[in-house]
C-alpha positions as CSV (number, residue, x, y, z in Angstrom):
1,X,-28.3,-10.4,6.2
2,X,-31.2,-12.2,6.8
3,X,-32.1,-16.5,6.6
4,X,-34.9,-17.9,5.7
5,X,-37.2,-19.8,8.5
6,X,-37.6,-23.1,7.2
7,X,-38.8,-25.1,10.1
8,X,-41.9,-24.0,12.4
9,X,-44.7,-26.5,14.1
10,X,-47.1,-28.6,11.5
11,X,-48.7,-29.7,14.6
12,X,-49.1,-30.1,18.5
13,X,-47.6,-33.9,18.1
14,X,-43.9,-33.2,18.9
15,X,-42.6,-36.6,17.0
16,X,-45.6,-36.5,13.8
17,X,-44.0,-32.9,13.9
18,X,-40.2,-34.3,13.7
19,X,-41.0,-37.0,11.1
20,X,-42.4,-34.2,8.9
21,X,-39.4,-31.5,9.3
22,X,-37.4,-34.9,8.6
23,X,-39.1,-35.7,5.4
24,X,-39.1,-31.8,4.4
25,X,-35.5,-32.0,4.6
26,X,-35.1,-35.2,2.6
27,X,-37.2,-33.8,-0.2
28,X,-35.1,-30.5,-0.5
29,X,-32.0,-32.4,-0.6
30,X,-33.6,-33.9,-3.9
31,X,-35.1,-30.9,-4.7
32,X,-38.6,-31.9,-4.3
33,X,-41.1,-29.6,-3.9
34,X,-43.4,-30.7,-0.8
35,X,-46.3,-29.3,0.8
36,X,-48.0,-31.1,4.5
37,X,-51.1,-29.7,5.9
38,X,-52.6,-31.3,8.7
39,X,-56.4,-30.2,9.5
40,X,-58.0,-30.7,12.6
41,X,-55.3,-33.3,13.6
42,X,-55.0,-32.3,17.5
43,X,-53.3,-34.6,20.0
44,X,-53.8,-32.5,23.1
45,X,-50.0,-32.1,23.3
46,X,-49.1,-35.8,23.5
47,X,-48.4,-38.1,20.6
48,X,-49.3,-41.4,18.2
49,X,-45.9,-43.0,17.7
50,X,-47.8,-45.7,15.6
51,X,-49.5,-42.6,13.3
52,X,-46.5,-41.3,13.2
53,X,-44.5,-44.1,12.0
54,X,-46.7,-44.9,9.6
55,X,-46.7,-41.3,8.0
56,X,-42.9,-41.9,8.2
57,X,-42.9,-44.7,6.1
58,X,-45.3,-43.4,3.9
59,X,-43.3,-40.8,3.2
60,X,-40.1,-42.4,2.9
61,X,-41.4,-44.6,0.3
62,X,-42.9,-41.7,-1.5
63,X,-39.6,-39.9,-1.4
64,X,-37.6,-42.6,-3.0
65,X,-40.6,-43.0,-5.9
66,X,-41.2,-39.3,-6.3
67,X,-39.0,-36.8,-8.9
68,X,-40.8,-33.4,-9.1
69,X,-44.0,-32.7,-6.3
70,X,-45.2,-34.4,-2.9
71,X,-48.1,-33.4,-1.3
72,X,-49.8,-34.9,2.2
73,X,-52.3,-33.9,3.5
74,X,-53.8,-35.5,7.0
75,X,-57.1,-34.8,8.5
76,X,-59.4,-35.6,10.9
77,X,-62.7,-37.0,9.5
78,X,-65.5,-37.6,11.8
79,X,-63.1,-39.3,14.2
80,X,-60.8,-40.9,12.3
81,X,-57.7,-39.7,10.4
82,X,-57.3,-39.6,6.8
83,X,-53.9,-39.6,5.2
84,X,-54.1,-38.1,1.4
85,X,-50.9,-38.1,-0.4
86,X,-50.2,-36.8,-4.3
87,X,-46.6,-37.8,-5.8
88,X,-46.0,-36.4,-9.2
89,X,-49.4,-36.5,-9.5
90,X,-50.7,-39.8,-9.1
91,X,-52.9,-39.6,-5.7
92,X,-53.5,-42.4,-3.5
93,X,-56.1,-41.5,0.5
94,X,-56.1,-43.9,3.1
95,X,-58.3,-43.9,6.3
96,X,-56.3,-44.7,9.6
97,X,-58.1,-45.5,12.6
């Protein structure tokens, strides 16, 4: 008998981490298929709560409007973070600095 691992570290930010497990969760209780990749997002090991919470809401609002597929993707972009989300295929990026 074996389980499936479905939790593991998106990223060295231990509460940007939580708020995306959190959201993973919420989307398979809908069953919501959702990918998050984060690229060249480091925090050397501390955090952003204001990033963080506004990832969160982001997401909670995408979760609410979204039926079938969400994707985000953050990413650091010549210094400053760019936050790309996709729900059911309608695609909105903001910059956050």
């Amino acid at each position: 008998h074996s389980e499936k691992v479905t939790t593991g570290i998106f990223c060295n930010d231990w509460f940007l981490d939580y708020v995306l497990h959190s959201a993973r969760k919420k989307c398979e209780e809908k069953g919501i298929m959702a990918e998050f990749y984060l690229q060249g997002y480091q925090n050397a090991g501390g955090h952003n709560e204001k990033l963080a919470k506004d990832i969160q809401g982001l997401l909670e609002s995408a979760i609410q409007n979204t039926r079938n597929e969400l994707y985000l993707q953050v990413a650091n972009v010549k210094g400053r973070i760019m936050i790309k989300m996709e729900c059911d295929g309608k695609e909105d990026t903001f910059m956050w600095s």
